[in-house]
N, C-alpha and C positions, 0 to 999 in steps of 0.2 A: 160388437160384431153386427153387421147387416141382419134383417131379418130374411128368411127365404118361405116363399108359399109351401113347399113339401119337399122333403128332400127323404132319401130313403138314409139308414143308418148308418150305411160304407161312405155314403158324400158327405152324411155330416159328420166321419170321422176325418177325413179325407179335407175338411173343411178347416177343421179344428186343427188339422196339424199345417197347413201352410197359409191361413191367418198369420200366425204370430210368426211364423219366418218370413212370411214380405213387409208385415210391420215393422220389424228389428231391423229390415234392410231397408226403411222407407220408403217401400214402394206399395200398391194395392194392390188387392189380389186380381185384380184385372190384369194390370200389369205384370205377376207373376203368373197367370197361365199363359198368355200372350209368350211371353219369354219364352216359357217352357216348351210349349207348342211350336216354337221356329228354332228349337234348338233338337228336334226330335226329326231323326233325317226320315222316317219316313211320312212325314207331313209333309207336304206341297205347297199348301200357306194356309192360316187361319182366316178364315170368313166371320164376321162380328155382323150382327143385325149394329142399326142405330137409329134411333126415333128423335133424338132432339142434336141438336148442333154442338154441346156438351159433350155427347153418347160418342162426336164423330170425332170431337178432338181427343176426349179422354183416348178412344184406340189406336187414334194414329200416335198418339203420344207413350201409348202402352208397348208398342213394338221396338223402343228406342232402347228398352231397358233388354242387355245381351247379359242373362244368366251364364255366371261359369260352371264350367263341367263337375266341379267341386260340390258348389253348392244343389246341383242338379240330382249328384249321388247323396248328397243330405238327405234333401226333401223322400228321395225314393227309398233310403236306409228307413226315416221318421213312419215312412207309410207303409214299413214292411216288405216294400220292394226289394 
């Protein structure tokens, strides 16, 4: 798992539970909040900083992945939602 500089104990539970669902579905957790966030109507669009040319493709490439409603209720079932 990534290392993260400080996270409080609800992100890093929060963290813990959809790592390993976007790894089972091969994709990174980049690419599963990306998804999640355009599949949430009352988002408008996700805003992604990017520092290196990497940073720009990895998120343009993160938006391609279209979570289903299915697994959208997993994740929020997993997180107590």
């Amino acid at each position: 798992m990534a290392k993260f500089r400080s996270v409080s104990p609800a992100a890093a539970q929060d963290i813990a539970i959809r790592v390993p669902f976007a790894e089972q579905n091969g994709r990174t957790l980049l690419e599963l909040a990306f998804s999640w966030l355009l599949r949430v109507p009352t988002v408008a669009s996700v805003i992604a900083g990017a520092t290196t040319s990497d940073q720009i493709r990895a998120n343009a490439n993160a938006a391609g992945w279209e979570i289903s409603k299915e697994d959208l209720a997993q994740i929020d079932r997993a997180a107590g939602g």
